[in-house]
N, C-alpha and C positions, 0 to 999 in steps of 0.2 A: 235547771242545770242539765237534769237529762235531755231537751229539746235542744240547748245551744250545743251538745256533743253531737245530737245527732245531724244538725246544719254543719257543724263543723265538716263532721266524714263525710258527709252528702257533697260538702266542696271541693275536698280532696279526691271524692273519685270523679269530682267532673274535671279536674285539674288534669287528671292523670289520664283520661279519656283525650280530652282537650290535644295534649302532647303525644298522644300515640299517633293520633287522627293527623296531625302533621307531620309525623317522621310517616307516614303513612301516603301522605301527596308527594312527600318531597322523594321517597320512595319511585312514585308512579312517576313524577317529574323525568326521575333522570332516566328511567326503563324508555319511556315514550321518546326523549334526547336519543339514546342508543340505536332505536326501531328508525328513528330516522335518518344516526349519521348511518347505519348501515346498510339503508335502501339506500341512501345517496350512494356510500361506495360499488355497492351491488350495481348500481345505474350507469358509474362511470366506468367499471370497470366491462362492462356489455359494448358500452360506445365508444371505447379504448381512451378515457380521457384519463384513468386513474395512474400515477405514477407514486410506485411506492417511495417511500424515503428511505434515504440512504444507511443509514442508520438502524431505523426498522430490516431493511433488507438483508444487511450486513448481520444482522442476529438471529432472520430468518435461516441465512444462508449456512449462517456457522454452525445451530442447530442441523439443520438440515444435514449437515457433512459430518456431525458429529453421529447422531442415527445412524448414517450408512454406515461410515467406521463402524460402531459398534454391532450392525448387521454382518462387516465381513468379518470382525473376529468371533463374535459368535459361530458363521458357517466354516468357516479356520478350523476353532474348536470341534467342530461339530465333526468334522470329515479326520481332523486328525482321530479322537477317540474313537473314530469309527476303522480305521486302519488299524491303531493300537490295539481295538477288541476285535483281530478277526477271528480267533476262537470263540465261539460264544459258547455257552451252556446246551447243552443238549439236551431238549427240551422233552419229559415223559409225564406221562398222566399219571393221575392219584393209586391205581394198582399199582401199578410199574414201582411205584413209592412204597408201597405199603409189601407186595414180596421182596423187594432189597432190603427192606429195611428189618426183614423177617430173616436175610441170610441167603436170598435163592437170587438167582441171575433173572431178571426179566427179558422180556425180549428184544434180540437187538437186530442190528443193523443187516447183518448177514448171520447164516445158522449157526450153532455151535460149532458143529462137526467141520468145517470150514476153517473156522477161528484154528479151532484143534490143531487140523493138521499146519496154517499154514505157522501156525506155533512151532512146530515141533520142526520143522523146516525153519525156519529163520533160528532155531537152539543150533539146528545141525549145523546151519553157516557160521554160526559163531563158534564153534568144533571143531569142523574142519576143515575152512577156507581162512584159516588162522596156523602161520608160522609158527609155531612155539618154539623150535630149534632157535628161532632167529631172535625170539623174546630173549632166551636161555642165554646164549651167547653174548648178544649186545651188551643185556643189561645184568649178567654173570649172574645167573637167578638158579640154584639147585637143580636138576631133573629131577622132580620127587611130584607127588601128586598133588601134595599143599600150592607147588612153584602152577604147576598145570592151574590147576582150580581157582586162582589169584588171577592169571592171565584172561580163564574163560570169562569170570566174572565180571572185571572189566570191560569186555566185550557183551555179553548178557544186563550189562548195566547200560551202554550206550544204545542199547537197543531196548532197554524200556523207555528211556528217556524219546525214544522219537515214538512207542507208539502211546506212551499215555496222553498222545497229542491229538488220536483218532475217537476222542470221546472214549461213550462206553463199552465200545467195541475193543477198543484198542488196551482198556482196562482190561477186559477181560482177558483178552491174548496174555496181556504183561501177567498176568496170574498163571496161568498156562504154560509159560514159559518160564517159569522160576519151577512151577512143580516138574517139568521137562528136566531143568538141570538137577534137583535132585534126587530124581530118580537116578540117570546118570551117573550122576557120581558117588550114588551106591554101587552099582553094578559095577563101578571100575573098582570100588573096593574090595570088592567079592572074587572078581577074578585074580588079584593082584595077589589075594591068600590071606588079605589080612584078620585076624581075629573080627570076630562080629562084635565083642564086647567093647575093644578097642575100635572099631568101626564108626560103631554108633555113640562112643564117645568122641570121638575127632569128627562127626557128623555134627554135633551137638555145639562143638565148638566152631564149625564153617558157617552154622545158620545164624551164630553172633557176629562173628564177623561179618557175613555177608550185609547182614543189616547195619553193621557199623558203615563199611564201604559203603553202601549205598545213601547214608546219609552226608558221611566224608566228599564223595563224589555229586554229589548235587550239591550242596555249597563251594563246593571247587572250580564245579562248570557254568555258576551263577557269579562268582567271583574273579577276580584274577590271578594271575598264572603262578602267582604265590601262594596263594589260599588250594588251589588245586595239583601245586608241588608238593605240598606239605600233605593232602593227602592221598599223593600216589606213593609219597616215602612211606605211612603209617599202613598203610593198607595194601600195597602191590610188592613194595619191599620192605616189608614189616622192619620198619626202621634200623634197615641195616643197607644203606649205599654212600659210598665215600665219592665215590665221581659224581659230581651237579651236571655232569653231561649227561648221564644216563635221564634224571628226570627231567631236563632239557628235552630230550628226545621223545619221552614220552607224554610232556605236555604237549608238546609240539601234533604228537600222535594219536591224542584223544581229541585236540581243537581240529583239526583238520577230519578225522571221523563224523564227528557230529555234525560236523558242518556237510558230510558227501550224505549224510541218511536221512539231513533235513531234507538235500536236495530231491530224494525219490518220491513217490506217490505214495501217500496214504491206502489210495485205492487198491493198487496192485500188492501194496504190504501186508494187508488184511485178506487179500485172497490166493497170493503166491505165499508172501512168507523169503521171498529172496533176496538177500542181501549179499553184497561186495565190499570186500573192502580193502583199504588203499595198503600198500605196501609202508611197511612200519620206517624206511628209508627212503626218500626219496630226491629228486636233484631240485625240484622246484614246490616247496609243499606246498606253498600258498596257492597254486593254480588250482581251478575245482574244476573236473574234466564229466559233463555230462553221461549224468547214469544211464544205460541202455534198459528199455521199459521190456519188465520180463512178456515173457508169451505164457498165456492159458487160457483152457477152453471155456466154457460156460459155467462148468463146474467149480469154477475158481482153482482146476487141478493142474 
């Protein structure tokens, strides 16, 4: 019995041997068929006798046109994202990381002492090349220092909004210049007589607001003239205006701003610090009339 199990398997693997060995020719069969329809076509197509089929071609072709399509939308893609990202990140090394991240300014683009002044010059443009009689009157707003300090800030807000656009230089200025206006508008306090304890409680309460505003105002000037009415009511006329032309006029007057500050140089803003701005009335506001590029020496003074 054990002898005829072991002829048995001994069969089976010649069986199985047997059928490899032939899917194994018929294998080599059809490789050696390929090696020669494709010398042939190699041959005709050298001697120009080979004419593709039509059909073959037509599949060829439509691939082929399908590829390119899908080459120009990719480079499509590729050039719009590259328009869409022209700020990019501003690229600093692992120090640079590691003192920011400690609290301190690393180095930037241009020196401090630069930034500083041209800081404190573009506060002053928002200070003094600003009507406020004309805010006052239009939009029937108190003469009082809450009504000032509403208007300045306003104006201190559309001017961080253009230079947090200068990387981290232009950060650092927008720091600079908030500490600018509150210095400021202690010292108006101080002259004015008012009590110090009362001071720096109405102090206490402008650094609330101011950061309310400046969140109200950046989703106003990210949204439409609705979302940005509602918060120049809450914020500029502490929700007390009954005329819809007044914020009319002042949407109309912060859209038309930001658009003249986009217009100016980065460069010159970071080293003059000078800023214009448009008349809070005008006969044609949508026209945007090229900004005159300041003058300074080497100093950036």
């Amino acid at each position: 019995m054990a002898a005829l199990a072991r002829a048995a398997s001994c069969q089976v693997e010649v069986t199985q041997w047997i059928a490899a060995c032939s899917r194994l020719l018929q294998t080599t069969m059809v490789q050696g068929q390929c090696r020669r329809m494709l010398h042939g076509v190699s041959q005709r197509c050298k001697t120009g006798q080979f004419q593709q089929p039509k059909a073959c071609g037509g599949l060829i072709e439509g691939s082929g046109a399908k590829m390119h399509q899908n080459r120009l939308i990719y480079s499509t893609n590729k050039q719009l994202s590259a328009k869409d990202s022209v700020q990019t990140e501003e690229k600093v090394g692992p120090f640079t990381r590691i003192i920011e991240a400690m609290g301190f300014t690393g180095p930037l683009k241009y020196s401090r002492w630069k930034i500083k002044v041209a800081a404190l010059r573009m506060y002053t443009c928002c200070v003094e090349k600003t009507d406020y009689e004309e805010f006052f009157n239009r939009c029937q707003m108190p003469d009082t220092l809450n009504s000032w300090f509403l208007v300045a800030q306003l104006h201190v807000w559309m001017c961080l909004v253009r230079m947090k656009q200068e990387g981290r230089a232009g950060k650092y200025m927008c720091r600079y210049i908030v500490h600018c206006m509150w210095e400021d508008v202690e010292q108006r306090g101080k002259v004015m007589g008012i009590n110090s304890v009362v001071l720096k409680q109405d102090l206490r309460k402008m650094v609330e607001s101011f950061y309310a505003a400046l969140f109200g105002y950046d989703e106003g000037i990210l949204s439409d003239d609705h979302v940005l009415a509602a918060a120049l009511w809450r914020n500029l006329f502490n929700r007390n205006c009954e005329d819809p032309r007044h914020l009319e006029l002042l949407v109309e007057y912060v859209r038309k701003q930001v658009q003249h500050l986009d217009a100016l140089s980065g460069e010159d803003l970071l080293l003059t610090g000078e800023v214009s701005w448009r008349p809070l009335v005008e006969s044609n506001a949508r026209s945007i009339l090229k900004p005159l590029s300041p003058v300074y020496n080497d100093e950036g003074l």
